[in-house]
C-alpha positions in Angstrom: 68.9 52.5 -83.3 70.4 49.5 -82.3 72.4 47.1 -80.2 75.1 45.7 -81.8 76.9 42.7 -80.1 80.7 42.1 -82.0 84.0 40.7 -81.8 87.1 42.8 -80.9 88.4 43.0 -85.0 92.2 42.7 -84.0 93.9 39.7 -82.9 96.4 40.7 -80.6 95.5 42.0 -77.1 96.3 45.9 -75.9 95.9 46.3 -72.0 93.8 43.4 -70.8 90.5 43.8 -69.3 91.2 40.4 -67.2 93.8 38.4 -66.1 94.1 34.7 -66.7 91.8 31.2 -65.3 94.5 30.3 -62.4 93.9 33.7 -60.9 89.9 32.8 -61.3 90.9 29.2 -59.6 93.1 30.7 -56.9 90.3 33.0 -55.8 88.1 30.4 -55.3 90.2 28.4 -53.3 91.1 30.9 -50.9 87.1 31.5 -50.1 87.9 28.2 -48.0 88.9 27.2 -44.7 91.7 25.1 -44.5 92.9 25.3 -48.0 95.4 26.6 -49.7 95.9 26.3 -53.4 99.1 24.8 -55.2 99.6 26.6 -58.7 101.1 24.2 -61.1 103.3 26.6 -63.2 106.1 29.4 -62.5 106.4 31.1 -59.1 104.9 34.6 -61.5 101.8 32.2 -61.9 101.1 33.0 -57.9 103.2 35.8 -57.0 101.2 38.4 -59.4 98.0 37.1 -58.2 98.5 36.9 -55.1 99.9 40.8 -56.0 96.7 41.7 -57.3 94.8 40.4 -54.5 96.7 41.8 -51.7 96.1 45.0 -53.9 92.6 45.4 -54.2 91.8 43.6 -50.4 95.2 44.7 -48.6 95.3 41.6 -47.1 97.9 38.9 -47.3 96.5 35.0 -48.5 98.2 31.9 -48.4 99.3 30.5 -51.5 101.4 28.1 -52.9 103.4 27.2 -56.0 105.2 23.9 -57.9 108.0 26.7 -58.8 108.3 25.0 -62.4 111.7 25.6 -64.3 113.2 25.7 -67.2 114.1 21.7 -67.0 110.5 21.1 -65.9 109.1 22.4 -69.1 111.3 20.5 -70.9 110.8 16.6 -69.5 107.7 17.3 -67.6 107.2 18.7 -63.7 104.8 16.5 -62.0 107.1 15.5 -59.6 107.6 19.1 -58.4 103.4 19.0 -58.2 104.2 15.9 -55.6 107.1 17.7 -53.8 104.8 20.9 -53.1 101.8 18.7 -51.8 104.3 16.8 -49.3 105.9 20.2 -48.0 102.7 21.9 -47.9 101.1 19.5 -45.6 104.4 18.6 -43.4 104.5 23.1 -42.9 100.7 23.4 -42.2 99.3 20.3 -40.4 95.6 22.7 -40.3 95.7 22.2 -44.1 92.8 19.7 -45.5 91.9 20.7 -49.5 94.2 21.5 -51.7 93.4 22.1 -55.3 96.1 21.9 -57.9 95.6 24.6 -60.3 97.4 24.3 -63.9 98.6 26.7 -65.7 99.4 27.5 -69.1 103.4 26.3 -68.9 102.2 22.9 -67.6 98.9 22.2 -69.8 101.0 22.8 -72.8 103.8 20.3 -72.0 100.8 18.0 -71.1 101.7 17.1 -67.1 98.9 14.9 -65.7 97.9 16.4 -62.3 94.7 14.1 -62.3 97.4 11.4 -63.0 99.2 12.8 -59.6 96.3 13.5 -57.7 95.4 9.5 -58.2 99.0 8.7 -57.5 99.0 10.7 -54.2 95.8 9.5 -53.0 97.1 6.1 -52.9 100.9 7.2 -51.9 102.2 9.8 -50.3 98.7 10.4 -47.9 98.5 6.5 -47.3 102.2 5.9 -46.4 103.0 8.9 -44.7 100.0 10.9 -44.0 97.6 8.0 -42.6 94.4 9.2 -40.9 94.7 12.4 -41.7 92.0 13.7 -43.5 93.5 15.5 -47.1 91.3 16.6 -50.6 93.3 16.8 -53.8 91.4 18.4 -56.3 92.7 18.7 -60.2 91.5 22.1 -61.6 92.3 22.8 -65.3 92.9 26.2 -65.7 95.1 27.0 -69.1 95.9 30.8 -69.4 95.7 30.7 -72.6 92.0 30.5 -73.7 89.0 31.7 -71.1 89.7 34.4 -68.3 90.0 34.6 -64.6 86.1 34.7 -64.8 86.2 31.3 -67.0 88.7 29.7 -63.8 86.2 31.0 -61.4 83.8 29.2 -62.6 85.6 25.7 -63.7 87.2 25.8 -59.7 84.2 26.2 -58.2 82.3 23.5 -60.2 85.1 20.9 -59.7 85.5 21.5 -55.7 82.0 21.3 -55.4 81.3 18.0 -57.2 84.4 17.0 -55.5 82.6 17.5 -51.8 79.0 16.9 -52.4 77.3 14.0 -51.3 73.8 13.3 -50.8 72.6 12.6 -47.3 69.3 14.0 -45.8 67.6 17.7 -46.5 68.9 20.3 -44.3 66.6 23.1 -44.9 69.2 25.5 -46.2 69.7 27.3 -50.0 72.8 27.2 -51.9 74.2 30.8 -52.6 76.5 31.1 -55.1 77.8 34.5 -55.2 80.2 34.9 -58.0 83.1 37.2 -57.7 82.3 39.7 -55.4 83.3 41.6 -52.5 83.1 41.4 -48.8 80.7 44.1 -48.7 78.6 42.4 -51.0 78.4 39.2 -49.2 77.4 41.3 -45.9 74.9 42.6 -48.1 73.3 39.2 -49.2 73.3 37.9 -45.8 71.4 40.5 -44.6 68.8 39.8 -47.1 68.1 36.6 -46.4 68.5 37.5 -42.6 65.6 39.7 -42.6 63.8 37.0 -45.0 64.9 34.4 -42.4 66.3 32.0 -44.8 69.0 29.9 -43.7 71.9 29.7 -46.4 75.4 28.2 -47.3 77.2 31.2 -48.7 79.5 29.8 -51.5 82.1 30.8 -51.4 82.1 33.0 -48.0 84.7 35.3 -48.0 83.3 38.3 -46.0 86.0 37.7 -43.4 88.7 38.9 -46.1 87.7 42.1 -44.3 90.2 41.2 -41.3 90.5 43.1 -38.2 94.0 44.0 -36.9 94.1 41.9 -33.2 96.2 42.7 -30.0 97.5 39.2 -30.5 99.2 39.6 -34.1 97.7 39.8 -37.3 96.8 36.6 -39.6 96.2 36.0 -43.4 92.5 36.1 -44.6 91.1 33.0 -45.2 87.5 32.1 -46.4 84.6 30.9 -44.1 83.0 27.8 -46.6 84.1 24.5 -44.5 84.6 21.1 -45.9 81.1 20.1 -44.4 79.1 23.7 -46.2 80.6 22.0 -49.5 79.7 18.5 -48.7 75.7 19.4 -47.9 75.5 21.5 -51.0 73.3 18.0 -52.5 70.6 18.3 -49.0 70.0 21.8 -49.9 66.4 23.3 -50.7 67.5 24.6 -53.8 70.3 26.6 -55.5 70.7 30.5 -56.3 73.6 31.7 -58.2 73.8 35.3 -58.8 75.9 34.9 -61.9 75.3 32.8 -65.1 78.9 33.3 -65.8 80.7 32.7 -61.9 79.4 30.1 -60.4 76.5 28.6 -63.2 78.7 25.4 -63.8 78.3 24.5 -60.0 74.7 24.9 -60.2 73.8 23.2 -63.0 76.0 20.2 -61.9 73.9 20.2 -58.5 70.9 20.6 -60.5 71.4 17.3 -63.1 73.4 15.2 -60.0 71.1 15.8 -57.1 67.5 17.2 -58.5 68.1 20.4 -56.7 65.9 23.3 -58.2 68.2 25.9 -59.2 67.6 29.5 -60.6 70.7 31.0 -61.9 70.6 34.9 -62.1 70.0 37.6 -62.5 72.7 39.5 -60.7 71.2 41.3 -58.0 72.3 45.1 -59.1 69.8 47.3 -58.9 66.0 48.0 -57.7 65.2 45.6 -60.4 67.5 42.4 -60.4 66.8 42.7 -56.1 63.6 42.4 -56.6 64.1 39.5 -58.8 66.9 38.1 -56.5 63.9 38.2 -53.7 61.5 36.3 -55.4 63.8 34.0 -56.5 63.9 33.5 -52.8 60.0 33.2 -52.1 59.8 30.3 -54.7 62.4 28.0 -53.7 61.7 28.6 -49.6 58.1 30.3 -49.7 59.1 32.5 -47.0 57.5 35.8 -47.3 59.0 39.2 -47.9 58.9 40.9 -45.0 58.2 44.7 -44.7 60.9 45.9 -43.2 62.9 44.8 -46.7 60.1 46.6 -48.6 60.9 49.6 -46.4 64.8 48.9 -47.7 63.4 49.2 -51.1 61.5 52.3 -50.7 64.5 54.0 -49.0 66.5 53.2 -52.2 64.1 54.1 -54.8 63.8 57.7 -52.7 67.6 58.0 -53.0 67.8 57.2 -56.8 64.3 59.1 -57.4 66.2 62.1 -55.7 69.0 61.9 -58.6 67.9 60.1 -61.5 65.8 62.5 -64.2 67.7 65.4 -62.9 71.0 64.4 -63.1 71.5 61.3 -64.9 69.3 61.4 -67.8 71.0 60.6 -70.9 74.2 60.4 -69.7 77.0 58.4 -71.7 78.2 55.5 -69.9 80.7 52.6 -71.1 81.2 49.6 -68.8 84.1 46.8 -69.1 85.0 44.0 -66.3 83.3 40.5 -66.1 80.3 39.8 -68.2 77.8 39.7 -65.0 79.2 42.9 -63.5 78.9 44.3 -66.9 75.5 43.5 -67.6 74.4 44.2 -64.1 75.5 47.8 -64.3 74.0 48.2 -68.0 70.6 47.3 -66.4 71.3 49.5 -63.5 72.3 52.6 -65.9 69.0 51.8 -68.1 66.9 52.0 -65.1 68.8 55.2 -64.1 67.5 57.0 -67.5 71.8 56.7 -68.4 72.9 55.1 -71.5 75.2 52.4 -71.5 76.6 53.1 -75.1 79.3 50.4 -74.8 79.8 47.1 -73.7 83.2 45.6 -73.0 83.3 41.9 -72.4 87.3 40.9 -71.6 87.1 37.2 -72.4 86.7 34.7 -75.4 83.3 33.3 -74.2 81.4 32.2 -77.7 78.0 32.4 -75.9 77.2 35.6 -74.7 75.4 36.6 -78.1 72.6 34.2 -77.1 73.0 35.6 -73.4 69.0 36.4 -72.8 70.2 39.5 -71.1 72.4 40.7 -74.2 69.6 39.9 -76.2 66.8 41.9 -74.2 69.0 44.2 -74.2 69.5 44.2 -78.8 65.4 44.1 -78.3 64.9 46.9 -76.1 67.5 49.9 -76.6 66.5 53.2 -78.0 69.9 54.3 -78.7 73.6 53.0 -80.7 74.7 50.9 -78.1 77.9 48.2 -78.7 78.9 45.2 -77.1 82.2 44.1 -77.8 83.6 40.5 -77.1 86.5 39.5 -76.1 87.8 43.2 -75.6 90.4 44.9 -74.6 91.0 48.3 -73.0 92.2 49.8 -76.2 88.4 49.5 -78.0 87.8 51.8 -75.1 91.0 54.2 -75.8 90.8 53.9 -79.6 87.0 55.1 -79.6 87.5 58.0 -77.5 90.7 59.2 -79.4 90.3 58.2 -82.7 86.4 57.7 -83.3 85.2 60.6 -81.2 83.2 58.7 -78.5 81.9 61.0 -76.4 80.9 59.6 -72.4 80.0 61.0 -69.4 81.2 58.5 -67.2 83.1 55.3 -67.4 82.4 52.5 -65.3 85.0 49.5 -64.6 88.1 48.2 -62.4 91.2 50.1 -61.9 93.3 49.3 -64.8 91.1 51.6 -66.5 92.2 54.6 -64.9 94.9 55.9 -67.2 92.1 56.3 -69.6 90.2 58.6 -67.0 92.7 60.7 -66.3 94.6 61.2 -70.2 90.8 61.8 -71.7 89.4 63.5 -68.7 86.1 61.8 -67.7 85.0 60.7 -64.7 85.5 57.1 -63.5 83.7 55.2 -60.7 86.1 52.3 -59.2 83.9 48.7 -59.7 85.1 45.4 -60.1 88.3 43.7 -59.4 90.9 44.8 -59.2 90.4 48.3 -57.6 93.5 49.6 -56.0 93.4 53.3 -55.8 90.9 53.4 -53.9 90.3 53.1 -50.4 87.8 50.3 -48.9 86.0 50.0 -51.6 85.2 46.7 -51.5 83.3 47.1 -48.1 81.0 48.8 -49.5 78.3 46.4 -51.8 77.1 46.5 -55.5 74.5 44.1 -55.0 70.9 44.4 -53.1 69.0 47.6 -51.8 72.1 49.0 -50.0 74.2 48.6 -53.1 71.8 50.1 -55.5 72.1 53.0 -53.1 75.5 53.2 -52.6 76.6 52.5 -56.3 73.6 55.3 -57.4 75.2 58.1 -54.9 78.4 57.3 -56.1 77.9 58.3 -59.4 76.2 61.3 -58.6 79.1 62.3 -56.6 81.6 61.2 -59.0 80.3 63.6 -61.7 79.2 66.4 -59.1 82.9 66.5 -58.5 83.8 66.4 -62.5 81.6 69.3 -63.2 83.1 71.4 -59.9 87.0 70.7 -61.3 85.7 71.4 -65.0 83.8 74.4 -64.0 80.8 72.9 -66.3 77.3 73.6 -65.7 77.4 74.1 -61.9 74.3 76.5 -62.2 72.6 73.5 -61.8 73.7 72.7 -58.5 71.8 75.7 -58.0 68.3 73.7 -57.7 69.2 72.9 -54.1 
């Protein structure tokens, strides 16, 4: 028995698990107030994204484009990069960051937006934009090495070192979050609510849940302000939930400013919120209070209540970003399931020395594969060609045509998830989404076995 951590044999790419660093850059921009991205690359290089978030959100965010052409990628477009940032700011006087995010087009025919951004800064926002206050910020995001998890990560380092400055200690923790959901974030806060620990949520983007108002509707915008960046270097300590989403950031707050940081686990499951919780205690030696150790008995009663019975033993694969992943491999091992494959979508070289991959090649009792730099097809080739046999499948929605032609049951997690309703109100992470994410399951293959007429004489133990 063993776990054996690989790289996906073929060289070409069969329906991606994950879409490209820009659309990783772009989502971290629009976690901010007063921002709004400028993709350096074709108008596709926005328009899909921005596709893909309306999608899984349905909710319309403000992005912008350099609108390279064909002439561009032939003598260079960082003129168009100088255009965008003059019109953008001339149509939206509210607007004060705004990151320009490259793209594959323009890092191969080598334009220089750092070269730009330095050109601007003592041009265009000098001579005609005096006073007002404006953050250029270069983010290198090449589509064609890393993922949308790899741009999360390099945007959210370089607007952080961009804003923070050491002044005095403000009693708070940094949060970094990762990719997550609005639900999850609601989640979090409540946590540290009840722990009554003050925080800067990076980045906070529980308002992308946005109510419809009897005076119009508006885009969604994030909540993290200018200033929430700036005091990131006065903070207690740092916290990010993912070593993968948000572990540059920390580590660069951590070597710049001294700041004790603790990076992961991701807080899925009984386990990793327990962990998440302590993690708390040390840095801000604030107790746990009971009423979140009554939180954590109401979940372990909900989970008791399914998992020997029901979810013993059960097949499970798993694909989406490498925390997620992980996070839900832990979960299911907790849950008595097996996690019998792994599907990591990206080209990251270090996840073999991962400590969590490697607990988990130390501690599995069963054939278990982790497969790097994957595509959806290691999923579809096993299960039609090799004879993989799973109870469950656990990922984002580009998954589903698997589901459905091979008939197992899916539960929606991860982004994107489009055909499904509200999903991302509800969390992953913390007591609530241990719960949630536990009785989803349960009712995901309660309903398999009803429309497969299989085994409901078990149902029967009610």
């Amino acid at each position: 028995m063993q776990c054996e951590v690989k790289n996906k044999e073929r060289v070409g790419v069969i329906n991606p698990i994950l879409t490209c660093q820009p659309c990783g850059a772009q989502y971290a921009s629009i976690g901010i107030k007063e921002c709004i991205g400028i993709v350096h690359g074709g108008q596709g290089c926005v328009m899909f994204v921005r596709l893909l978030f309306s999608q899984h959100f349905k909710e319309s965010f403000e992005l912008a484009s350099s609108s390279l052409h064909e002439d561009g990628a032939v003598f260079g477009a960082t003129h168009r990069v100088e255009e965008a940032v003059d019109v953008l700011l001339m149509r939206y006087p509210h607007v004060k960051v705004i990151p320009i995010i490259s793209t594959c087009s323009t890092e191969v025919i080598g334009d220089d937006i750092d070269g730009v951004v330095l050109k601007l800064n003592s041009g265009l926002l000098k001579e005609k934009y005096a006073g007002r206050e404006v953050h250029l910020i270069p983010i290198h995001s090449p589509s064609f090495k890393g993922s949308m998890v790899s741009g999360y990560d390099v945007a959210v380092k370089d607007i952080v070192s961009h804003f923070a400055k050491k002044d005095k200690p403000n009693g708070k923790i940094n949060l970094f979050t990762g990719w997550v959901n609005p639900g999850d974030v609601t989640a979090l806060k409540h946590l540290l609510t009840e722990i009554q620990v003050d925080a800067t949520v990076l980045f906070e983007i529980e308002s992308f849940d946005s109510p419809l108002m009897p005076d119009g509707n508006s885009v969604s915008y994030g909540n993290t302000t200018i200033e929430d960046l700036t005091e990131t270097a006065d903070a207690l300590g740092t916290i990010a939930l993912n070593r993968y989403e948000g572990g540059q950031a920390a580590k660069y707050l951590e070597n710049e400013f001294d700041i004790p940081t603790i990076i992961g686990p991701t807080p899925i499951g009984i386990r990793n919120t327990d962990i998440f919780l302590q993690n708390v205690k040390k840095i801000t030696g604030k107790p746990i209070p009971a009423s979140l150790v009554r939180e954590r008995g109401i979940a372990l009663d909900a989970l008791t209540d399914l998992t020997h019975m029901f979810f013993a033993d059960k097949k499970v694969a798993i694909y989406g970003n490498a925390d997620l992943v992980i996070g839900l491999a832990e979960f299911c091992l907790d849950l008595e399931m097996k996690p019998v494959l792994l599907l990591l979508g990206d080209d990251n070289t270090s996840y073999p020395n991962d400590p969590r991959i490697k607990a988990l090649q130390e501690n599995v009792s069963f054939e278990m594969e982790v497969i790097m730099n994957a595509d959806l097809w290691e999923l579809e080739n096993r299960i039609k060609n090799e004879g993989l046999e799973l109870d469950l499948i656990l990922g984002h929605s580009k998954g589903r045509f698997i589901s459905i032609d091979y008939n197992i049951p899916m539960v929606r997690v991860g982004f994107p998830t489009y055909d499904r309703a509200g999903l991302y109100r509800h969390p992953v992470v913390g007591y609530a989404g241990a719960t949630w994410l536990g009785e989803e399951i349960a009712n995901t293959l309660f309903t398999d076995m009803e429309y497969k007429k299989n085994k409901e004489w078990v149902l029967n133990v009610w």
